[in-house]
N, C-alpha and C positions, 0 to 999 in steps of 0.2 A: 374593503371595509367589512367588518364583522357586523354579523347578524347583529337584533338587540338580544334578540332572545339569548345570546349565546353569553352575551354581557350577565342579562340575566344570571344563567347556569351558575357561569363564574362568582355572581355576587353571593346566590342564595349557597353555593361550596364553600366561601369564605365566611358566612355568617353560620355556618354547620360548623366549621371549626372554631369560632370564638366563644360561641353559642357560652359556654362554660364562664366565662369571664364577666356576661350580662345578664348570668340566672339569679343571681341576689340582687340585683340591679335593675331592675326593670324600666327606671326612668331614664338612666346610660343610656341599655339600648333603643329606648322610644327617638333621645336626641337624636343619638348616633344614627339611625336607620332614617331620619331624614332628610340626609343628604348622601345616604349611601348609592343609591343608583347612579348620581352623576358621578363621584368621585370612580365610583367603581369601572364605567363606561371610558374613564381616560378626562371628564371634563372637569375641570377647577368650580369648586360648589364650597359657598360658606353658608353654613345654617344662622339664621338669627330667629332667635325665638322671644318671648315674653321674660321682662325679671322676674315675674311672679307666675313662672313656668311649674315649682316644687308645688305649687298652689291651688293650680288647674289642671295638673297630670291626671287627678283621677277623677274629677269630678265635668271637666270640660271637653275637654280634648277628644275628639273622633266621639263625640255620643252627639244631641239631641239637641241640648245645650251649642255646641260649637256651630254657628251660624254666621253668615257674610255679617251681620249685623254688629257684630263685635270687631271686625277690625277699623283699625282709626286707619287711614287714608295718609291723612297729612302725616301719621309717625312714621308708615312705609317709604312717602316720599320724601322726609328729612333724612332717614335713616340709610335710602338710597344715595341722595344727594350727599352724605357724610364718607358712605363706604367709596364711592366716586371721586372723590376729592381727596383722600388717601391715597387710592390705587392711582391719577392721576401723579401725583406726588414722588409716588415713586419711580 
């Protein structure tokens, strides 16, 4: 089994080479980098995020504002209980 660290190396080497592709884009790479360590490490990661994600990019997200206080509960556990019953499915 590989270090993490080493997962690490390899993720931040492959976000050094895309880097180009998320410099006009800055909200891409916010989605994209948050499920980049599992996927990168070998583990299946889906990101779900907010529909009014374009919304709270600059204003919410990682500052002062973003607080346990705003997530609903019950959408995580509908939203699980949905992605479950899919992946079940198939």
């Amino acid at each position: 089994m590989r270090h993490p660290i080493s997962h690490e190396t390899d993720i931040a080497h492959t976000f050094s080479e895309t880097s180009d592709q998320y410099r006009e884009n800055p909200v891409a790479l916010h989605l994209r980098g948050m499920n980049m360590l599992f996927v990168g490490s070998g583990i299946p990661a889906l990101a779900i995020t907010s529909q009014n994600i374009f919304n709270i990019t600059d204003t919410v997200i990682h500052s002062e504002k973003d607080t346990i206080e705003l997530i609903d509960i019950q959408k995580i556990i509908d939203t699980s209980t949905f992605i479950a019953e899919i992946l079940t499915a198939l």
